[in-house]
C-alpha positions as CSV (number, residue, x, y, z in Angstrom):
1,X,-12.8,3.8,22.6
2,X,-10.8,0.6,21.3
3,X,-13.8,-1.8,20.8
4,X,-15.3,1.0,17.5
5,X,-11.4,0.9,16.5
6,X,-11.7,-3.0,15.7
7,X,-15.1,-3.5,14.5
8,X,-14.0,-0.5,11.7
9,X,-10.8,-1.5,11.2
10,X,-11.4,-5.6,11.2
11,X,-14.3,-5.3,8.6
12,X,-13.7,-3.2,5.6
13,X,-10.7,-4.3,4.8
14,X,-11.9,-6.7,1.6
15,X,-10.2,-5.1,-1.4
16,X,-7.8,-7.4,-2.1
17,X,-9.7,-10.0,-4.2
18,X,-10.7,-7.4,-6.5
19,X,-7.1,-5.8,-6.6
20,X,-5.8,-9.2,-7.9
21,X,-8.9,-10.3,-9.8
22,X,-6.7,-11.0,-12.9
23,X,-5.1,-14.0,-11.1
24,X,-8.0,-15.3,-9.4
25,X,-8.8,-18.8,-10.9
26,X,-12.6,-19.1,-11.8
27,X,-13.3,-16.7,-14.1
28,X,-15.9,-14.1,-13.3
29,X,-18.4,-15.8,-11.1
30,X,-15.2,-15.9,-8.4
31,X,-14.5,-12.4,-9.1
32,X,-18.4,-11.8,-9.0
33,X,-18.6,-13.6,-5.2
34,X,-15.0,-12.7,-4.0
35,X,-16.3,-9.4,-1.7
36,X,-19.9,-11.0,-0.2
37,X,-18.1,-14.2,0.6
38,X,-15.4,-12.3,1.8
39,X,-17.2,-9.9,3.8
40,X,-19.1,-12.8,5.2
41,X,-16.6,-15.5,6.2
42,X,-14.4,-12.0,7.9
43,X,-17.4,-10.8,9.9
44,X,-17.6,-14.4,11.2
45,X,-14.7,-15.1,12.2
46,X,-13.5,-11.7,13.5
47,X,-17.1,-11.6,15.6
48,X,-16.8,-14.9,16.8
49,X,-12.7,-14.6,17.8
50,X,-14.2,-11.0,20.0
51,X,-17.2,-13.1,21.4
52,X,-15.0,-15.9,22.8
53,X,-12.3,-13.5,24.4
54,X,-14.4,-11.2,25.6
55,X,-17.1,-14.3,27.1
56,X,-13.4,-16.4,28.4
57,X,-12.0,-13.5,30.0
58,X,-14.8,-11.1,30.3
59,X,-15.6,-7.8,28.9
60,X,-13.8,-4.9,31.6
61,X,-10.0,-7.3,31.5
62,X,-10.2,-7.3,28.1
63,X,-10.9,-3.8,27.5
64,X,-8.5,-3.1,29.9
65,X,-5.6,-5.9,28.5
66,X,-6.1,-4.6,24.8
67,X,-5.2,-0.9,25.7
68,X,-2.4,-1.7,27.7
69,X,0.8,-1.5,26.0
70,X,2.7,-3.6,28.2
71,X,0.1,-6.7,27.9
72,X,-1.6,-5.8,24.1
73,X,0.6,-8.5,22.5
74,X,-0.2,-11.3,24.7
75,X,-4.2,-11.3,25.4
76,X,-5.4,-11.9,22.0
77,X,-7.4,-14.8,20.2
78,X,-4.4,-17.0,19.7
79,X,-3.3,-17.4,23.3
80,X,-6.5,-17.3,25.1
81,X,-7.1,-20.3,22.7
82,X,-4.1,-22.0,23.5
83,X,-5.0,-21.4,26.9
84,X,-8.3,-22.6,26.8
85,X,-8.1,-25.7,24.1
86,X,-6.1,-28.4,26.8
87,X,-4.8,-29.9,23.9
88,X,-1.0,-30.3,23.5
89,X,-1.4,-30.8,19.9
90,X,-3.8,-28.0,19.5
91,X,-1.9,-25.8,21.1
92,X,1.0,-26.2,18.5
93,X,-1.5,-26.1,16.0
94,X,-3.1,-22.7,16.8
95,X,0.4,-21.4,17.8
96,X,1.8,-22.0,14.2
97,X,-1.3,-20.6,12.4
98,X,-1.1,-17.2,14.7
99,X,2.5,-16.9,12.9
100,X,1.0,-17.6,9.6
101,X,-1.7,-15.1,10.9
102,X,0.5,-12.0,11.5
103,X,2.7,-12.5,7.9
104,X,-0.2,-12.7,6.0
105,X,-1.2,-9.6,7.6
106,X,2.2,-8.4,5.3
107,X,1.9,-10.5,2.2
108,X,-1.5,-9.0,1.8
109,X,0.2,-5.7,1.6
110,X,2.9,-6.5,-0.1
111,X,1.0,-8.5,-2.7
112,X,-1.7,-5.6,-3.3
113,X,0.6,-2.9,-3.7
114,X,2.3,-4.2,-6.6
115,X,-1.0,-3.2,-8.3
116,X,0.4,0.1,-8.1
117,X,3.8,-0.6,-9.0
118,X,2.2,-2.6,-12.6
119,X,0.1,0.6,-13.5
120,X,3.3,3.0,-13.1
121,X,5.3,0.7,-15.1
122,X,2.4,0.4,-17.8
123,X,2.2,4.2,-18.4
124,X,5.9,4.2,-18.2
125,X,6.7,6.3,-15.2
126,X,8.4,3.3,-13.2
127,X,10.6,0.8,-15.3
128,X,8.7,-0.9,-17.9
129,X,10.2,-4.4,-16.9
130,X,7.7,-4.0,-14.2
131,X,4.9,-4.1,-16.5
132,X,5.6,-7.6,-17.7
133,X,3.5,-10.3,-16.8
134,X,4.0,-13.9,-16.9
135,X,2.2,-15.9,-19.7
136,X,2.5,-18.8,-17.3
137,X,1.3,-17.4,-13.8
138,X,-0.5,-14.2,-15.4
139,X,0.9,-11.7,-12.5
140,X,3.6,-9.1,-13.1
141,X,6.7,-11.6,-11.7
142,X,9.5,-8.8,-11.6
143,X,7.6,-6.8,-9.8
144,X,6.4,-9.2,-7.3
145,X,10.2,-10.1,-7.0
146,X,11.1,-6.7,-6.6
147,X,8.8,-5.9,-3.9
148,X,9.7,-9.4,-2.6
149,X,12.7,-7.8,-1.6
150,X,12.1,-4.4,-0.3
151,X,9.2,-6.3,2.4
152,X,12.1,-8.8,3.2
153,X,14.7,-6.0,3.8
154,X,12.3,-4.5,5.8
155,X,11.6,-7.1,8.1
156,X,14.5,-8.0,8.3
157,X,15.5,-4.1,9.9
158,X,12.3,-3.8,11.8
159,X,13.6,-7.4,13.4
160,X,17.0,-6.0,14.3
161,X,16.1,-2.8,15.7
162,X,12.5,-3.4,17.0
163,X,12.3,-6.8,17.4
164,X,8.9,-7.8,15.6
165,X,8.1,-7.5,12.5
166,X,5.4,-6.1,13.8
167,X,6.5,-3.1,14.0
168,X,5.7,-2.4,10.1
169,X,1.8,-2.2,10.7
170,X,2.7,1.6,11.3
171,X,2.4,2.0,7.7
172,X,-0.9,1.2,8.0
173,X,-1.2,4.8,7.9
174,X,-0.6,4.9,4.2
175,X,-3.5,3.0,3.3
176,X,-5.7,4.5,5.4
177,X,-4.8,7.8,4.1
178,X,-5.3,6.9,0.7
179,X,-8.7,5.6,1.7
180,X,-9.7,8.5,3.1
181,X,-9.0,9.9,0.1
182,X,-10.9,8.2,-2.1
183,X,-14.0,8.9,-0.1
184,X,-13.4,13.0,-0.8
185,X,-12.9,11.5,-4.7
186,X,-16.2,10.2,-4.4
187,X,-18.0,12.7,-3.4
188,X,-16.5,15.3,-6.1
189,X,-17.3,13.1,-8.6
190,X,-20.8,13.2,-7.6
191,X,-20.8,17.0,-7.8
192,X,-19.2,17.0,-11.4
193,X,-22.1,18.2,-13.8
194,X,-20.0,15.7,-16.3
195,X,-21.1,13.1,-15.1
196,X,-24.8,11.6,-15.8
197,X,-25.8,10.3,-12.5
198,X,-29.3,10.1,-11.4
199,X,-30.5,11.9,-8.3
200,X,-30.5,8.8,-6.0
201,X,-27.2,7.3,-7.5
202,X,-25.6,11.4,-6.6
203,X,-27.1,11.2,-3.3
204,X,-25.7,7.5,-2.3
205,X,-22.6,8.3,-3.7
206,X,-21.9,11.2,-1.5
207,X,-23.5,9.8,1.8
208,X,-21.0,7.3,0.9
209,X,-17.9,9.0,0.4
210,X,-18.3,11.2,3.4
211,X,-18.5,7.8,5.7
212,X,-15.3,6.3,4.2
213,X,-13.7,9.3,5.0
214,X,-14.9,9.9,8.2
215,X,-14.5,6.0,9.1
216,X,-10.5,6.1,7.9
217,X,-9.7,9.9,9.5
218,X,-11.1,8.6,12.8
219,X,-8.7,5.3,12.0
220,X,-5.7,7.6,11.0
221,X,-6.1,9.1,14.6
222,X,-6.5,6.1,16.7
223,X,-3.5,5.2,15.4
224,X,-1.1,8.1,15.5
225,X,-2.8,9.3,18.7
226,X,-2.6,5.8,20.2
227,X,0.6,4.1,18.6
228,X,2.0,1.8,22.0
229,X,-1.2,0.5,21.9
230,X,-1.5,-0.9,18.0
231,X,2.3,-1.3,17.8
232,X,3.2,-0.1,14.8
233,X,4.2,3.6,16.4
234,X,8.3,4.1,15.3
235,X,10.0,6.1,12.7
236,X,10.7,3.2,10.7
237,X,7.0,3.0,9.3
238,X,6.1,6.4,9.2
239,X,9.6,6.8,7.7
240,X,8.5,4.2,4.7
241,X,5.1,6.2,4.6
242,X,6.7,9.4,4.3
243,X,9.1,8.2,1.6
244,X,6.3,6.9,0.0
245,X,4.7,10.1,-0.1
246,X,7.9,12.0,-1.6
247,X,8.9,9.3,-3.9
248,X,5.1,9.7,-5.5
249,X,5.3,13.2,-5.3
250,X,8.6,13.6,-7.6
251,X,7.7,11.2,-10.1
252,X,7.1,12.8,-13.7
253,X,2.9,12.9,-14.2
């Protein structure tokens, strides 16, 4: 039951280069390579990390370590490599980029959904100072700022009450929700007789919307049915979910 849970939650998860295509440097042959090069280099390096844990340690104590609550946060790739490497410097070395690891696990959150926050502001439903983007750096600063704060705030309550930051993947709900979404989306815009679609592009379209939603409800219930194992299970996140949720519902459309 765990193993489907990382291959479909590891993989898919490549949107951000197109999210903040705008500000990557290279023009549009970056933007044009950013997902297959992305897709690529994650398959990689997520399938080799598996292979060597699961070959080091073998496949039934890993199974078993990953679904075990009280153990989950220790057996990973980062200490069965620091285990493994024999290498005092090494060790340091992968120990520091595991940190690295986990907040950019954040900041990739935190940096996408300012996306959101820039489109609001632009049609004037949030503040318009949000819309403003710096002729220098060409990103919406304020906002980035702004949401600079709220994450820090954040993790700095999840660290007093929880003890790990961690404890924000929880909201990881959110996204997957809205993905699920989007699949439905894309399958009822290939049943709208407004729009010219072949047969074949109608046909792909919906296969393909019914597997992202599939894919992300089965995701939404690993994790709400299975929160001690992924971490992320408190009130805190679903709290910032759910606020989420209201705040976007109350807004003027």
């Amino acid at each position: 039951m765990v193993i489907p849970f990382f291959a479909l939650y590891v993989y898919p998860w490549l949107m951000a280069g197109p999210a903040i295509a705008s500000e990557i440097r290279g023009g549009k042959s970056a933007i044009k390579y950013n997902v297959p090069v992305a897709a690529l280099i994650t398959m990689v390096m997520a399938t080799i990390g598996f292979e060597a844990m699961y070959y080091s340690l073998g496949f039934n104590f890993v199974t078993e370590a990953l679904s075990n609550p009280n153990v989950n946060g220790v057996i990973n790739f980062w200490t069965i490599a620091m285990v493994l490497s024999n290498n005092y410097v090494l060790k340091w070395f992968i120990g520091i980029s595991s940190v690295t690891w986990y907040l950019a696990i954040l900041a990739y959150g935190a940096i996408v959904i300012v996306r959101y926050w820039f489109a609001l502001a632009f049609d004037r439903v949030w503040p318009s100072a949000f819309a403003y983007v710096s002729p220098r750096f060409g990103t919406p600063i304020y906002a980035h700022l702004f949401d600079l704060i709220v994450t820090s705030a954040l993790i700095a309550v999840t660290g007093l009450f929880y003890g790990t930051f961690t404890a924000l993947y929880g909201t990881e709900v959110g996204p997957l929700t809205y993905l699920a979404f989007v699949g439905i989306a894309a399958v009822i815009i290939a049943l709208r007789k407004n729009y010219e679609l072949s047969g074949r592009a109608k046909a792909a379209l919906i296969v393909a919307g019914i597997l992202q939603f599939l894919v992300f409800i089965y995701l939404d219930y690993e994790f709400l049915a299975y929160p001690q194992i992924w971490g992320g299970g408190n009130w805190l996140a679903y709290g910032v979910i759910i606020g989420a949720f209201v705040l976007g519902g109350s807004l003027p459309t």
